[in-house]
N, C-alpha and C positions, 0 to 999 in steps of 0.2 A: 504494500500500500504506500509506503513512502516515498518510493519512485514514481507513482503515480498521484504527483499534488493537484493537477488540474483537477481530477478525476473527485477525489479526495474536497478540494473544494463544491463541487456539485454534489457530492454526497453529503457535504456539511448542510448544504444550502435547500436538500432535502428530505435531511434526516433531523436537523435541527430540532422544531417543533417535537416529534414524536420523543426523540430522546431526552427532552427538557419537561414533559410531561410524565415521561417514567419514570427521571428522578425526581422530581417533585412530587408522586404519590409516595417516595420513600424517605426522603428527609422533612418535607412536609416545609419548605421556605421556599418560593419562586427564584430569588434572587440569590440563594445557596443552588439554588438548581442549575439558572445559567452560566453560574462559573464551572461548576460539573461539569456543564457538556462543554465546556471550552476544553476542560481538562480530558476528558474523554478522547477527543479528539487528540489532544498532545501526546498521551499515552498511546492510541493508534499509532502516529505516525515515528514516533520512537521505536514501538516493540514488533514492528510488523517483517523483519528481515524473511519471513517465511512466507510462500504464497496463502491467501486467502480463501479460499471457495465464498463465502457467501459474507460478503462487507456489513451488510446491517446485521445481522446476526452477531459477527464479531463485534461491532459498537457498540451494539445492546447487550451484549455479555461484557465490556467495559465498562458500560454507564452504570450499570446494576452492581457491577464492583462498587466504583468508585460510591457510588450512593451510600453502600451498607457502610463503606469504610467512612464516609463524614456521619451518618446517624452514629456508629458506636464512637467517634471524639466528640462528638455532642454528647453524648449520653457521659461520660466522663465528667 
């Protein structure tokens, strides 16, 4: 995926919304959310040395990370 930023961008630009709505059912802050999915995104484009099969799948198994990992330092 990180050789692929254009692509990556159109995927931001349509995956946004969905992904900022599934972290927000789990930390439960809109504006904890959108940094999420920025974050999301960065960790994609970081960890991705391996091919892909199916891109939103993989974002959505990032966002849902990253989400549980900000409720349990909230919950702290």
């Amino acid at each position: 995926m990180a050789a692929r930023i254009g692509d990556l961008a159109l995927l931001y630009a349509s995956e946004r919304g969905r992904l900022n709505r599934l972290i927000d059912r789990i930390v439960g802050n809109p504006a904890t959310a959108e940094d999420l999915v920025h974050d999301t995104f960065v960790r994609a484009m970081e960890g991705s040395a391996q091919e892909i099969r199916d891109d939103k799948a993989y974002l959505s198994r990032i966002a849902r990370n990253v989400a549980i990992d900000q409720k349990r330092r909230d919950g702290r």
